[in-house]
N, C-alpha and C positions, 0 to 999 in steps of 0.2 A: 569657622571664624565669621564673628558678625560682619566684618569690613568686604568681607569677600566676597559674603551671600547679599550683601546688599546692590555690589559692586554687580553681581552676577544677573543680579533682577534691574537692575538700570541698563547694563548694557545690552540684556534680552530685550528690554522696551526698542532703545534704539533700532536696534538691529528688523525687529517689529515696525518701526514708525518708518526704516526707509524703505523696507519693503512692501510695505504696505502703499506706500504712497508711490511707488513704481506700480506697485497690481492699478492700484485705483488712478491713474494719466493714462495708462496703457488700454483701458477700462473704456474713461470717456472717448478718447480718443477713437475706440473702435464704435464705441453705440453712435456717434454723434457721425462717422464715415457711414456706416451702415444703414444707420436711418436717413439719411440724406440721398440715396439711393433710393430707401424705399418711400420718401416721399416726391420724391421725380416721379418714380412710378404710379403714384397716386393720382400726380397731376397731369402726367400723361393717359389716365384712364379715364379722369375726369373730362380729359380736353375729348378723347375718342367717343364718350357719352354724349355731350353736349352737340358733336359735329353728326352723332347717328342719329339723333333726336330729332335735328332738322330734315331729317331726310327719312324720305319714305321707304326706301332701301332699305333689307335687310344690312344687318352689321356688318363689317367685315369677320374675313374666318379669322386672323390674328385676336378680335378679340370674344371669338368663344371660349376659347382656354386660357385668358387672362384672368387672375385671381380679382375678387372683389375687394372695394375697400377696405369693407371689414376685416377683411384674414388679411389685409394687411398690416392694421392697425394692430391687431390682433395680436400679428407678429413681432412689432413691435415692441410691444408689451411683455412678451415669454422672451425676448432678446435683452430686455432690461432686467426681468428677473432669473432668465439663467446668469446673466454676467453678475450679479450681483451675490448669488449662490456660489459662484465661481473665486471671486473674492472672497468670501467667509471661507469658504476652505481652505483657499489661499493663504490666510490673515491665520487660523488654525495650524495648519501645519507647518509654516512658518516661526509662530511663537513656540512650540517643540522642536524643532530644528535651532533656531536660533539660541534656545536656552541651551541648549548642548554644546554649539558653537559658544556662547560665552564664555561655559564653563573651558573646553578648549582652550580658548584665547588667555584666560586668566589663571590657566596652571600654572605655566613655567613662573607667572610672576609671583603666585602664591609660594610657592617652591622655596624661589631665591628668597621670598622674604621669613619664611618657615628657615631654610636656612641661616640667616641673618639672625635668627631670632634665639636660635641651636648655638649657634657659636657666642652670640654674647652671653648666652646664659653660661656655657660651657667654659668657656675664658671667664667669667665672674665666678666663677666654682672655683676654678685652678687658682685664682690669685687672694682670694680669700681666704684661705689655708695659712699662706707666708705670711699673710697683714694680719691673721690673730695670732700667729705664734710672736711676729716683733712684738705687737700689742702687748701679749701676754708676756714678755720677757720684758720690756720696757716697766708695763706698773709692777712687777714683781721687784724690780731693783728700786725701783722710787722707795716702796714700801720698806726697804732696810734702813736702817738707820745711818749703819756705817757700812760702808762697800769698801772690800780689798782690791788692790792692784792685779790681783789676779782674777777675781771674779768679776773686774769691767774688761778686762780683757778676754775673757770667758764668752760677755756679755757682746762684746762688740763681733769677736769673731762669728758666733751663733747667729746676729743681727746679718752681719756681713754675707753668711750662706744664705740666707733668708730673701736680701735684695740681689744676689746671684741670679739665684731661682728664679725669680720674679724678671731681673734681665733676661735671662735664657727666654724666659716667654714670649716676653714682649715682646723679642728681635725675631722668635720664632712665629709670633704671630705678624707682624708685621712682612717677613719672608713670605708666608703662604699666603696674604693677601695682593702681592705684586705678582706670585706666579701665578694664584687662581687668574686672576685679571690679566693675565697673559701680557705687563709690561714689560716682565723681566727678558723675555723673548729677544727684545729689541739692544739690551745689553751683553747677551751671550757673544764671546769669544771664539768661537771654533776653528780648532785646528788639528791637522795633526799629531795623534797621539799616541803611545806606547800602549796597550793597558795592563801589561805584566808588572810596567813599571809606577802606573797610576796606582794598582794592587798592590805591591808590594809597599809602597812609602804609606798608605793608610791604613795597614796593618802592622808595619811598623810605629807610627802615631799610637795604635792604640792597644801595641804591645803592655804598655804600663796599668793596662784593665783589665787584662789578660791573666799578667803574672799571678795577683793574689790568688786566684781560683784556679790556675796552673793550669791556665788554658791553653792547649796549642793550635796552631794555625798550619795545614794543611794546603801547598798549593800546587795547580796543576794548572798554568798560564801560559799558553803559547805566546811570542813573540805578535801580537796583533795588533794591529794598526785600526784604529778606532777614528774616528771626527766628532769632535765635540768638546765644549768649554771647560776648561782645565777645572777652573773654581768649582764649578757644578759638578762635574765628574768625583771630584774627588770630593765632597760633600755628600753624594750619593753613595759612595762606598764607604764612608765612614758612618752615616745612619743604619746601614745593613750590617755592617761589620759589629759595628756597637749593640745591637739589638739581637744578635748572636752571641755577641758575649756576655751582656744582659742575663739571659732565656738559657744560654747553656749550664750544665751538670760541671760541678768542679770535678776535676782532670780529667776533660772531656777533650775531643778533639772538633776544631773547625776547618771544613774540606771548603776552599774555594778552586772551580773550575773552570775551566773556557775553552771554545770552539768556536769554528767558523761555520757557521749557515747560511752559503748562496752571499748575502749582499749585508750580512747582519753575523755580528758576535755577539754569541749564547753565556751569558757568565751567570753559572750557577750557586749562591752562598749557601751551606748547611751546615747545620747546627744540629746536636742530639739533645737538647732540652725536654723540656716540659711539651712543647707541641703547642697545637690552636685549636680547641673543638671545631667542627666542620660547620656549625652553627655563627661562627664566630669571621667565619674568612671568608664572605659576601661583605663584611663589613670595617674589615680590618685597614682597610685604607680610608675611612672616612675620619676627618679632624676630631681630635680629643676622643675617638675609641678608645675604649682598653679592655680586654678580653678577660677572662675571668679572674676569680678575687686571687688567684695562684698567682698570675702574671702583674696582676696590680697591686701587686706587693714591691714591684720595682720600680725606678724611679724615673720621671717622665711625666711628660702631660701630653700623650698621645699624637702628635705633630709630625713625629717623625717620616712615619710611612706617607702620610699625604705630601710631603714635602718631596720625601723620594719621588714618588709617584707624579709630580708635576718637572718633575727636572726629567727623569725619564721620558713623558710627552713630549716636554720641550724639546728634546732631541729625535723625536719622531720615532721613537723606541716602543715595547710594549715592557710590563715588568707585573706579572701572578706568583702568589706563592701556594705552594701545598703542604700540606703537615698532616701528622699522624700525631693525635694527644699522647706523650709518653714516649714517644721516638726520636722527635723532633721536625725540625722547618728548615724547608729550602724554598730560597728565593729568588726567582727568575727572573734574567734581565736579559734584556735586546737592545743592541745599541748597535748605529750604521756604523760597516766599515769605511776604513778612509782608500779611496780607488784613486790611484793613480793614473796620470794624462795622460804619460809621458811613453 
């Protein structure tokens, strides 16, 4: 992306100009100490010169083995252009370090905005689908001449599904951008909970989606005491549950289970569906996925699981699933038990 690579070579210069300008003060600083030293010296050899000169007297022994001027000046000069060497390399391997550092610094924001970019395209996918079919159901009835009572009623009901879908979205997206942003945090409810009985009432809910494909529900729920906000809770077991009944085989069976682990309850949903190629479940919780064209045959715009998947955080949980293509999918949940004080 042009915005980034350009982003990435401006803030390599910076990064370059402050370092650079710390080598180069740090730089003067010392030649301007050092030579000032070695011009004391100079003038203290000059002064020793001039006081031997006067005098008949050989020199003192201090100054047999005092350097001459010249190797001092001398030196002066290899101290100016080693520091100066010293610098180039410096100002070198700095602009290579620095550009690596940039790019660093400017992932995650590349990321989020690569992100941002994913979901509105991905939400302008999903809702573009409902706005041609109204479209197309709207000029199609202009175009009769005469419309029956029953085919505006046809028409409105069809129209009616159509802005449904389109709410479902919207409230759905609108959902997943207060939990990614972790507001929703701050409205969570937590208490005390059953979850034999959280399990049982949202698979009774969603007994009526069940029936036509003569789905049964299988459970195995001890009496556990769970912490965590009723609303969320039971919105998360209704996206698992539903997406199991979704996925599953008509007259098929769905096993829900649970157990206690140490400080956490293991509740496991399984379904014998169609499965998830293993290709597919690195990715299966990311917004608007949907796994191959078998499963995207059913109905949804992929929100679900990320949905789950941020309420489950929010509660300080973990939640993976495994699947076998052709077997079917179980999906893992961890949620804190509720510890009593008392």
């Amino acid at each position: 992306m042009t915005i980034f690579h350009n982003a990435r070579i401006t803030l390599t210069a910076w990064y370059l100009i402050i370092i650079a300008m710390i080598s180069l003060c740090f730089s003067v600083a010392f030649y301007q100490a050092s030579t000032r030293e070695i011009d004391r010296l100079i003038n203290r050899i000059q002064m020793d010169q001039q006081r031997s000169s006067n005098q008949t007297a050989p020199p003192p022994p201090h100054m047999m083995n005092t350097p001459s001027i010249s190797d001092l000046e001398q030196l002066k000069e290899r101290l100016k252009i080693t520091l100066i060497i010293i610098n180039g390399v410096i100002v070198a391997t700095s602009g290579v370090a620095s550009y690596f550092l940039a790019s660093r610094t400017l992932k995650p924001i590349k990321q989020m905005v690569d992100e941002q970019q994913e979901f509105i395209s991905s939400a302008s996918h999903e809702l573009r689908t409902p706005i041609a079919v109204l479209r197309a159901e709207m000029e199609t009835s202009l175009m009769e001449k005469h419309i029956t009572d029953a085919q505006a009623r046809a028409l409105i009901k069809s129209n009616l599904e159509e802005v449904s879908s389109m709410q479902y979205l919207v409230n759905n997206l609108l959902k997943i951008t207060k939990l990614h942003n972790g507001n929703h945090e701050l409205q969570l409810t937590k208490k005390e909970l059953v979850l034999s009985e959280i399990l049982e009432t949202t698979f009774t809910r969603l007994q009526t989606l069940a029936d036509p494909k003569k789905i049964s529900i299988s459970t195995s729920v001890p009496d556990i005491k769970i912490i965590a906000d009723e609303e969320s809770i039971r919105e998360l077991f209704t996206i698992i549950i539903d997406n199991a009944i979704k996925y599953s085989r008509p007259s098929s069976t769905i096993q829900i289970k649970a157990h206690q682990e140490q400080h956490m309850a293991h509740i496991t949903i399984t379904d014998t569906g169609i499965g998830i190629p293993p290709q597919d479940i690195p990715h299966i919780f990311e917004r608007f996925y949907r796994s191959d064209k078998s499963r995207s045959q059913t109905e949804g715009f992929g929100l679900g699981l990320p949905i789950a998947q941020k309420i489950v955080e929010q509660h300080h949980g973990k939640i993976f699933i495994t699947s076998k293509v052709g077997k079917g999918t179980t999906v893992h949940i961890d949620l804190p038990i509720f510890h009593s004080h008392s």
